[in-house]
VEXNU-221123 format. One record per residue (C-alpha): y, z, x. Coordinates in Angstrom, 3 decimals. Each point is the difference from the previous one (the first is absolute). Example, Ala and Ser with C-alpha at 12.3 -4.5 7.8 and 13.67 -1.06 7.14 Angstrom:
// residues 2
@north->-4.500 up->7.800 east->12.300
@north->3.440 up->-0.660 east->1.370
//
This chain:
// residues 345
@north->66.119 up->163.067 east->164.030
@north->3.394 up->-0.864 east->0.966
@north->1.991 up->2.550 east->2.136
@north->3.268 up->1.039 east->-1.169
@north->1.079 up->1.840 east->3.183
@north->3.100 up->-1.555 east->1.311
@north->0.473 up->-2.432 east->2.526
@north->2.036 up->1.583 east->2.929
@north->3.447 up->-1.923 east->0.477
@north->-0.532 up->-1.712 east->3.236
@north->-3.595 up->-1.866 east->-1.725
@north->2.643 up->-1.417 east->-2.824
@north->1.174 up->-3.337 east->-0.045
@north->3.349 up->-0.494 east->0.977
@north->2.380 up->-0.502 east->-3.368
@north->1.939 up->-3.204 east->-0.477
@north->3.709 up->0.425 east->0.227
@north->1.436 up->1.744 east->-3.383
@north->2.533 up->-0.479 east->-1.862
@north->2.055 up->2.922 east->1.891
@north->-0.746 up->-1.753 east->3.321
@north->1.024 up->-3.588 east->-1.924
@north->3.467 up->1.676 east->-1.255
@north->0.791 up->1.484 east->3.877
@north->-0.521 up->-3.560 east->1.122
@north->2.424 up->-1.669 east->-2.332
@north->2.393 up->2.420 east->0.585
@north->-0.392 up->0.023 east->3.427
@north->0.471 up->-4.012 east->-0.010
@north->2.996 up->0.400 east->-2.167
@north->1.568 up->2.068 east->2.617
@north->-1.359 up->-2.128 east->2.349
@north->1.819 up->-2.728 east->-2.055
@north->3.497 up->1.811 east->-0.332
@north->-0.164 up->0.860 east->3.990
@north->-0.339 up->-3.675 east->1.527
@north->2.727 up->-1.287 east->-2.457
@north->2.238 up->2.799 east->1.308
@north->-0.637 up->-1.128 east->3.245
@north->0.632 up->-3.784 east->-0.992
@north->3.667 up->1.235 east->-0.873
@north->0.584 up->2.033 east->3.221
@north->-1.420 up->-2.266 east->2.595
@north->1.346 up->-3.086 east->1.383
@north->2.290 up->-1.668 east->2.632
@north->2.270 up->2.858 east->-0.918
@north->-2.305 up->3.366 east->-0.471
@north->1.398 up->1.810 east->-2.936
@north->-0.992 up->3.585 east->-0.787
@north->-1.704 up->0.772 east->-3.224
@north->3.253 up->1.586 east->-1.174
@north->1.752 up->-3.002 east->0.951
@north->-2.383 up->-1.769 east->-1.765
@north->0.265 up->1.620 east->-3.155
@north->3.604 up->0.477 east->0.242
@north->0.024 up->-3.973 east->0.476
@north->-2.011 up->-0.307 east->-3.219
@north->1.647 up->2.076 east->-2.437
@north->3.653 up->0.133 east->1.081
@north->1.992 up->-2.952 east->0.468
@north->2.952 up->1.872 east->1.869
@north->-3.191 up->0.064 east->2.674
@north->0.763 up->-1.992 east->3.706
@north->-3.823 up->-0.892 east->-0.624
@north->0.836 up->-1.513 east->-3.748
@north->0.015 up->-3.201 east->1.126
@north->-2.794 up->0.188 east->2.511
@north->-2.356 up->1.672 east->-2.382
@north->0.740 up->-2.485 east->-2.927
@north->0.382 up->-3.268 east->1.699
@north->-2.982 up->-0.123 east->2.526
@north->-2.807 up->3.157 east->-0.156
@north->0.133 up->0.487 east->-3.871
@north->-1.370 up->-3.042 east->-0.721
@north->-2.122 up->-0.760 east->3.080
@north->-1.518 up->3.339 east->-1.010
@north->-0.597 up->-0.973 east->-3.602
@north->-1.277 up->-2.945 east->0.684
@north->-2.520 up->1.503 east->2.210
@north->-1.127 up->1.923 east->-2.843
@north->-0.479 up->-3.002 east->-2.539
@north->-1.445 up->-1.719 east->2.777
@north->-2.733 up->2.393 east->1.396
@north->-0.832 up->1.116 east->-3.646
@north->-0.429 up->-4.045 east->-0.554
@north->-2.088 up->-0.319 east->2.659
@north->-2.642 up->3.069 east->-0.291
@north->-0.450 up->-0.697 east->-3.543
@north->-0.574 up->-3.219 east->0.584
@north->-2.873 up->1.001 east->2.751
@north->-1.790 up->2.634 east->-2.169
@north->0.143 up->-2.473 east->-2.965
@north->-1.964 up->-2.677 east->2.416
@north->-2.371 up->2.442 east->1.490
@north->-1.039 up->0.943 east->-3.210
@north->-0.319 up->-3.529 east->-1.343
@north->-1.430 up->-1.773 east->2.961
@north->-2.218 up->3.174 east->0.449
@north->1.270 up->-0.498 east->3.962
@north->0.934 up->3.001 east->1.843
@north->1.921 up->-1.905 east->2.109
@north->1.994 up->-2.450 east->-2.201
@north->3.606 up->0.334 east->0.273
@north->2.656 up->-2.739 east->-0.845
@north->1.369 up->-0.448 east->3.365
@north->-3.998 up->-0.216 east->1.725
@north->-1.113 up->-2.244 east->-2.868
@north->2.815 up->-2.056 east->-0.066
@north->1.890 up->0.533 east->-3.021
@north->3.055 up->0.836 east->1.831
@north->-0.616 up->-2.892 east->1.902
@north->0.510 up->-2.303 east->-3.060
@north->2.779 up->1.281 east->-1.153
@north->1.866 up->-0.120 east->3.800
@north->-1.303 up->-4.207 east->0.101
@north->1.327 up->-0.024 east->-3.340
@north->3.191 up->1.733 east->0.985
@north->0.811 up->-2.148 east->3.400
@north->-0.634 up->-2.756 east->-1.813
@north->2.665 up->0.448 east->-2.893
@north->2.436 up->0.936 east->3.088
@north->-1.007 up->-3.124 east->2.705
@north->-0.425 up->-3.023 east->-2.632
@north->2.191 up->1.378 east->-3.143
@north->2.968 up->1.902 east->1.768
@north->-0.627 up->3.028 east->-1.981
@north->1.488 up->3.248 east->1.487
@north->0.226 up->2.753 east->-2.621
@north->-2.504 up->2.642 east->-1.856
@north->0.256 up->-1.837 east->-3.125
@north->-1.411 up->-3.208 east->1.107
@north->-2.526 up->1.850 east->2.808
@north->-1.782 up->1.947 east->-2.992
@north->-1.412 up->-2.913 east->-1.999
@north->-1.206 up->-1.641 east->2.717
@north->-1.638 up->3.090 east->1.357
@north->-1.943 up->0.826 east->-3.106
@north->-1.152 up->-3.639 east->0.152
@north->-1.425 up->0.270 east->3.291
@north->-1.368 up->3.234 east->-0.112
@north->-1.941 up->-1.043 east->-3.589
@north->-0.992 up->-2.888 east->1.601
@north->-1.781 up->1.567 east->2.427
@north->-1.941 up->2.961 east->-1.599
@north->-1.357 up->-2.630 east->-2.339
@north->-0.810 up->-1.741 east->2.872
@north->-1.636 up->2.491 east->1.976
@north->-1.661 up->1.372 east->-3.194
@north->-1.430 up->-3.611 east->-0.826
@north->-1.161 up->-0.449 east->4.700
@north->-1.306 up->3.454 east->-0.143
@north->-2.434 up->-0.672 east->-2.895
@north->1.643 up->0.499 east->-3.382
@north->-2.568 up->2.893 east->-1.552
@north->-2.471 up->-0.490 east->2.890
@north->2.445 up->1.311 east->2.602
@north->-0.175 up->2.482 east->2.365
@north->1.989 up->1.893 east->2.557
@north->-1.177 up->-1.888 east->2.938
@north->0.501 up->-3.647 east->-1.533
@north->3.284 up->1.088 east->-1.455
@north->1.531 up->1.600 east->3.311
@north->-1.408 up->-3.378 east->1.993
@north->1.970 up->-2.043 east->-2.853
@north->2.735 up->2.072 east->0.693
@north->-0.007 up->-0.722 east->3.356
@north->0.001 up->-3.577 east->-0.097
@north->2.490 up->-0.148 east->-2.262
@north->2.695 up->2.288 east->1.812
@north->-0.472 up->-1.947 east->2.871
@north->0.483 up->-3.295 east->-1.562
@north->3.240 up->1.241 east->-1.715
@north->1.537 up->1.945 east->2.796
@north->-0.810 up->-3.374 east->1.889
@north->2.408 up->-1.812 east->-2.468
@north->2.515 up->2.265 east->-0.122
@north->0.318 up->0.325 east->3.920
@north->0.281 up->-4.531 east->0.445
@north->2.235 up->0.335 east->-2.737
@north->2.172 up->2.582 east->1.361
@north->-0.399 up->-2.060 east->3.855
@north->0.736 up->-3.361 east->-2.283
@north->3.066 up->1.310 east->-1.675
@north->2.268 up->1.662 east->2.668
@north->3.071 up->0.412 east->-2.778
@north->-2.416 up->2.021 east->-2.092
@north->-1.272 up->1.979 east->2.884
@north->2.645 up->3.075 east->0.713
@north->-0.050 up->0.374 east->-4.099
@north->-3.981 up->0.643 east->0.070
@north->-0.869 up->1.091 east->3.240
@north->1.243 up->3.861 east->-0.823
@north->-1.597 up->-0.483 east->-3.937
@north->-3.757 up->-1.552 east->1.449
@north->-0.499 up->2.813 east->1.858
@north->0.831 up->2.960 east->-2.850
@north->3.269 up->1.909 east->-0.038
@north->2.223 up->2.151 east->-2.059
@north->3.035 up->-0.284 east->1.945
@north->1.112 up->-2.702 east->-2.472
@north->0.618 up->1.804 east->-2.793
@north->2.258 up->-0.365 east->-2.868
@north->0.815 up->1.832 east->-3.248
@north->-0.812 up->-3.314 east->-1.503
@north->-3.361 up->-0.360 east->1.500
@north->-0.795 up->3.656 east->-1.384
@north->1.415 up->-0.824 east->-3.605
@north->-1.601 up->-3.470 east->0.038
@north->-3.921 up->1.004 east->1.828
@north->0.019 up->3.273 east->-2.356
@north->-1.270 up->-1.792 east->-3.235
@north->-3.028 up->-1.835 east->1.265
@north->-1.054 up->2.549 east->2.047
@north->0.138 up->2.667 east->-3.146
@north->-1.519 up->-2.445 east->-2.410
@north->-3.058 up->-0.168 east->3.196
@north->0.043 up->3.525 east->0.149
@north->-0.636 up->0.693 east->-3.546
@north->-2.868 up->-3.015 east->-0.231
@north->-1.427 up->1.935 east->2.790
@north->-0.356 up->3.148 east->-1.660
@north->-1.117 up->-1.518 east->-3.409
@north->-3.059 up->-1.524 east->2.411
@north->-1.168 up->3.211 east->1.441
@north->-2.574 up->0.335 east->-3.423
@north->-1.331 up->-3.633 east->-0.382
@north->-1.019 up->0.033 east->4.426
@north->-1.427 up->3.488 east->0.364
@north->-2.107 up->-1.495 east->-2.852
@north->-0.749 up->-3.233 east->1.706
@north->-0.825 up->1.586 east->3.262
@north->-3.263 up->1.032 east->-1.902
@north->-0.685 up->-3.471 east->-0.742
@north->1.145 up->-2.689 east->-2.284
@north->-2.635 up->0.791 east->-2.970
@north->0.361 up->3.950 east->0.338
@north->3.915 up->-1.066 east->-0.392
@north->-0.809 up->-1.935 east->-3.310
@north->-1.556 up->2.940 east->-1.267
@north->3.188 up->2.064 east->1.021
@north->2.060 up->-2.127 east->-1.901
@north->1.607 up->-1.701 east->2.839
@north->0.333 up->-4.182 east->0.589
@north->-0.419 up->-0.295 east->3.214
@north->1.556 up->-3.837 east->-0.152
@north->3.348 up->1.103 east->-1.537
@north->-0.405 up->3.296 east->2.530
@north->-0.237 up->-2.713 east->3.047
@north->2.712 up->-2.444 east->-1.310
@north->2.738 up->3.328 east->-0.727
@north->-0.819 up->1.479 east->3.606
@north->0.679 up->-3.659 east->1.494
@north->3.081 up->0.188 east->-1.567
@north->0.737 up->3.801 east->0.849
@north->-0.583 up->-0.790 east->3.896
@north->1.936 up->-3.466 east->-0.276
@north->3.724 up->2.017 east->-1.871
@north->-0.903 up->2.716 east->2.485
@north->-0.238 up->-2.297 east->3.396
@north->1.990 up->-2.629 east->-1.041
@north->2.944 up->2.089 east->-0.474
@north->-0.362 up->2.216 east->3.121
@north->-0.476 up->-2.799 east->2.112
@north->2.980 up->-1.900 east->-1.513
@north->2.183 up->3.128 east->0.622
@north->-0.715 up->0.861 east->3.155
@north->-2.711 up->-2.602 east->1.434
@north->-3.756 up->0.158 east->0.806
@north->-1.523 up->3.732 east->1.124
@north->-3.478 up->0.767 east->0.323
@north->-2.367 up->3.165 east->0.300
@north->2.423 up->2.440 east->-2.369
@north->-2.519 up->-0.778 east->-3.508
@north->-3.048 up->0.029 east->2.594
@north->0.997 up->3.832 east->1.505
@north->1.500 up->2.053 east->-3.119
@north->-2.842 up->-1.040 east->-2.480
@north->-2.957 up->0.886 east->3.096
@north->1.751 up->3.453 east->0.684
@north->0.815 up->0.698 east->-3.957
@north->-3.528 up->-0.287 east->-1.231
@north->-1.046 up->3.157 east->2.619
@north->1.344 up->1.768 east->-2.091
@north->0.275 up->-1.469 east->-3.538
@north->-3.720 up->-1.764 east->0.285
@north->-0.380 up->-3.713 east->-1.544
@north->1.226 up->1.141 east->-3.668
@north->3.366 up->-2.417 east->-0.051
@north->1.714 up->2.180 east->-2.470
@north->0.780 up->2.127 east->2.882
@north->-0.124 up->-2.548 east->2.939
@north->2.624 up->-2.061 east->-1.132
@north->2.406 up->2.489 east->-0.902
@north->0.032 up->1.423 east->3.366
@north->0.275 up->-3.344 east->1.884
@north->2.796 up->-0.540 east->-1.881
@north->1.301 up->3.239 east->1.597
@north->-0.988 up->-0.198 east->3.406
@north->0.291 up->-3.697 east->1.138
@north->3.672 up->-0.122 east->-0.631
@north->0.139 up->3.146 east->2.364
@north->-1.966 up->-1.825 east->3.065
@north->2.338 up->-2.978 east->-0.635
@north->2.940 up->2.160 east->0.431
@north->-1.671 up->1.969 east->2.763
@north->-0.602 up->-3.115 east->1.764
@north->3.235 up->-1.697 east->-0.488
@north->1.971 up->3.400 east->1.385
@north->-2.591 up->-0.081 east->2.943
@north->1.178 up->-3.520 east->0.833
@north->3.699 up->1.055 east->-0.073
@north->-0.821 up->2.857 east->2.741
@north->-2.378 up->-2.148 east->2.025
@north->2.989 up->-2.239 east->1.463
@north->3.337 up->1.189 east->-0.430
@north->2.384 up->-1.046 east->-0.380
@north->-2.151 up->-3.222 east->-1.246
@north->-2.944 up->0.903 east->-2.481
@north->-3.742 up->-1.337 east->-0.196
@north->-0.325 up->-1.674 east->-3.198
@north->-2.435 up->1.724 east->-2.646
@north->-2.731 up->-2.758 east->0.052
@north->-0.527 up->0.018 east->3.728
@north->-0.305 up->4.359 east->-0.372
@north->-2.429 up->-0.736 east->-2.534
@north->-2.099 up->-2.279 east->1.827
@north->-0.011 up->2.419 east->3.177
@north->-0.792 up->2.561 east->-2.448
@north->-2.534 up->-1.338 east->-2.095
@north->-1.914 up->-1.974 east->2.530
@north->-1.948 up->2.849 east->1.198
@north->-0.414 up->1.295 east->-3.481
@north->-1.724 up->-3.534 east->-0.944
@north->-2.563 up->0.115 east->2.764
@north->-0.749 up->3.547 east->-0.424
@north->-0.992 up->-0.853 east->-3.536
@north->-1.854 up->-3.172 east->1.018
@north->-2.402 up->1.826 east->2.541
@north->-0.329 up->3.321 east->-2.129
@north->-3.215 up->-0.394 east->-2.597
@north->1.404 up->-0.556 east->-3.603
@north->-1.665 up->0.886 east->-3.227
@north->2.158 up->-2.434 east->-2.241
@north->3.529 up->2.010 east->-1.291
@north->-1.535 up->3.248 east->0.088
//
């Protein structure tokens, strides 16, 4: 006879995160969010107070008008674009690839986009966005089908993908430093872009990255069905309705619009869609519905968060983005390497 006496708390299981923990944690990112691109407005060469700031956004009678509008406006909304690119585009591979450690600038997709990129600049003399973008989208395709095909097409898995990865970041990164040591003329105009920064940015950059990385975004969001239902395995995602060759071939081209135009914009960074998506699902779990939705909050807050760390760091100089990024997410990467993984869970 079964006992219906009940179980005293502390012998219950532990209850996944509900919905009312879910909602603090978005609104807490949000907040998160609006608080780093304050700071991105305040801080710089010249330190602004947040009234300043705000004054120098909304009122053009402001001594910070020009300041606000002409430099840290768009460096800070390109840092958005950019880090919501960029941890889209890693929870979008993680969940294709299966890999808990994929991320476009570890397995190279950044890469191709930056040989791409140098390229266009060293042997074509291009200089501007426009011409950067196409040639970034070309690389970075190139080399997620790449990867996809060395890895092991259907067959692969997270340890053959992250060696492909590997080899092929090295190979490119290899190119693109003999061509910038080949080409001296071309060097001062890379050598700030091949290492990640925002400090470049213009109101046309913002205008002209904005489309491809909105069209990404949305792709991104219409994928979160088709791979929770292929992480269960390609016949249980038949039977779900999903096509798991059109769901590979759309996130290919979600993570190529999302990489190619963040690393176009603003050059190569790594470890921002390998951190957000790894903290995110804590809380949210696998389920992509929520995942991505919060990535899409909270990696354009560590971008900006990084980029106003590298402005303190050396003043009155500033530590480009990229380089905080790699200080900041190599410790991150080897913690998750050692620590024992049970797939995205």
């Amino acid at each position: 006879m079964l006992s219906t006496t009940p179980r005293p708390l502390a012998e219950r299981p532990a209850a996944p995160p509900g919905r009312a923990w879910r909602a603090a944690g978005l609104c807490g990112g949000v907040l998160f969010l609006l608080a780093t691109a304050a700071l991105s407005l305040a801080v710089g060469a010249k330190p602004l107070s947040l009234g300043q700031a705000w004054d120098g956004l909304v009122d053009p009678g402001s001594a910070a008008y020009t300041l606000v509008h002409e430099m840290r406006l768009p460096r800070t909304l390109l840092g958005l674009l950019a880090g919501t690119a960029l941890g889209l585009a890693g929870a979008v591979m993680q969940a294709l690839t299966r890999n808990p450690l994929a991320d476009p600038g570890i397995l190279g997709i950044n890469a191709g986009a930056a040989a791409a990129v140098v390229s266009a600049i060293s042997f074509l003399g291009i200089t501007s966005f426009t011409g950067f973008v196409w040639f970034a989208f070309a690389g970075a395709g190139a080399v997620a089908v790449l990867l996809y095909a060395v890895g092991g097409g259907r067959g692969a898995t997270p340890a053959r993908l992250a060696l492909a990865g590997a080899a092929l970041n090295a190979a490119l990164y290899s190119y693109v430093n003999a061509v910038q040591l080949l080409d001296t003329a071309s060097l001062d105009r890379m050598r700030f872009w091949t290492v990640g920064s925002l400090a470049a940015a213009q109101d046309y950059t913002v205008v002209r990255v904005a489309p491809f990385v909105a069209v990404g975004l949305v792709l991104a969001l219409l994928l979160a069905r088709p791979l929770n239902a292929m992480a269960m395995g390609e016949d249980a995602a038949r039977a779900l309705g999903a096509d798991p060759r059109r769901a590979r071939i759309a996130a290919i081209a979600a993570v190529t619009l999302l990489c190619g135009a963040a690393t176009a914009a603003c050059g190569p960074i790594i470890f921002v869609g390998l951190m957000v998506p790894h903290l995110v699902r804590a809380l949210t779990g696998p389920d992509l519905r929520r995942l991505l939705p919060y990535c899409a909050i909270l990696s354009p807050a560590l971008m900006l968060a990084a980029d106003v760390l590298g402005r303190v760091a050396a003043r009155p100089s500033e530590v480009q983005v990229g380089i905080v990024m790699v200080i900041a997410g190599g410790p991150v990467f080897l913690y998750f390497v050692r620590r024992p993984r049970k797939g995205l869970s």
